[in-house]
VEXTI-198642 format. One record per residue: y, z, x of N, C-alpha, C in turn; residue in three letters. Coordinates in pm, whole numbers, plus 50000, padded with zeros to 5 digits. Each point is the difference from the previous one (the first is absolute). Layout:
<rs>
YZXYZXYZXala;...
</rs>
This chain:
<rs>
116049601809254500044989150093499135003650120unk;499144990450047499445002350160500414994050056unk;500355001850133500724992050113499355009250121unk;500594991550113500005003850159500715007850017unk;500055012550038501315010849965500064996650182unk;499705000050078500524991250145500154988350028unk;499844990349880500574988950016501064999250033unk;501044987849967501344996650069500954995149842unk;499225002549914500644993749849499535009849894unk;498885001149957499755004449862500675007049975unk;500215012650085500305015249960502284997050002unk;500064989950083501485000150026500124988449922unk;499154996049942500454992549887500115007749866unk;499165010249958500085012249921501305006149968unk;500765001350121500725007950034501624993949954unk;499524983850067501354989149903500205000849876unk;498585002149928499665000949874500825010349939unk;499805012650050500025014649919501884995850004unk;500434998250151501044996850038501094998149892unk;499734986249959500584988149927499945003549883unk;498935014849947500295000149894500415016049981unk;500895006050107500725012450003498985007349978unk;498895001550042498985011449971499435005950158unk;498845011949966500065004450130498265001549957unk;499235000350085498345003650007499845011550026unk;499435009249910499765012549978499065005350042unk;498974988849935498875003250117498814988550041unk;499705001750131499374993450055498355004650035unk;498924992149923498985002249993499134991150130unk;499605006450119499444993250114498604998650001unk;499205006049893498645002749991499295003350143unk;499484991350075499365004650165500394993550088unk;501114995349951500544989750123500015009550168unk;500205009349949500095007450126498594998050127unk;499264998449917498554995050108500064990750070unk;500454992849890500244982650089501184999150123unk;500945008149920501554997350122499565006850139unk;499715010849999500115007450125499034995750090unk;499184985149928498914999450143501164992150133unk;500624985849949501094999750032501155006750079unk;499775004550147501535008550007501264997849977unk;500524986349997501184996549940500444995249825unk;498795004949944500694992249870500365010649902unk;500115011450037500135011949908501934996149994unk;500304996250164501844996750026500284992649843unk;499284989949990500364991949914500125004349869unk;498845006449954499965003549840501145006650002unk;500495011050089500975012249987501294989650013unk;500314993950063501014987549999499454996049815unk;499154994449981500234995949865500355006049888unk;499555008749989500305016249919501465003249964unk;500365004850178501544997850029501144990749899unk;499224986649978500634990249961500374995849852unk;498865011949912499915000249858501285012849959unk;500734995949916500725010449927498495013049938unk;500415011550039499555013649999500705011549973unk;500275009950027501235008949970499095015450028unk;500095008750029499395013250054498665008649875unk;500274991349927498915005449893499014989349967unk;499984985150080498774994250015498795006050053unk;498814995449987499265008950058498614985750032unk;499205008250127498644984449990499095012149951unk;499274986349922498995007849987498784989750012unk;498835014250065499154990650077498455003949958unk;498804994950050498735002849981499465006350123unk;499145010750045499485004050095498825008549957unk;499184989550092497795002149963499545006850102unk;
</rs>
């Protein structure tokens, strides 16, 4: 799936998803989002609020791209 991972839905809509169906996201693939978020000083709050919001459990893990 691609989405706005600082949007206000996709990712916490994901999260209803995994939710509703007793499951948890293991792992989360961000590719470079990280370039884009941090130009932004406030929207990194948000993704981590969205994140927050997905069922996870201590052995999820992100995984990401860095060029």
């Amino acid at each position: 799936m691609v989405c706005e991972v600082g949007g206000p839905k996709a990712i916490r809509a994901v999260g209803a998803y995994v939710r509703a169906h007793d499951a948890l996201v293991t792992t989360f693939y961000t590719s470079n989002v990280e370039q884009y978020l941090f130009r932004d000083p406030d929207s990194w709050r948000q993704v981590y609020a969205n994140v927050a919001a997905v069922p996870h459990d201590s052995a999820s893990l992100f995984s990401r791209a860095v060029f």
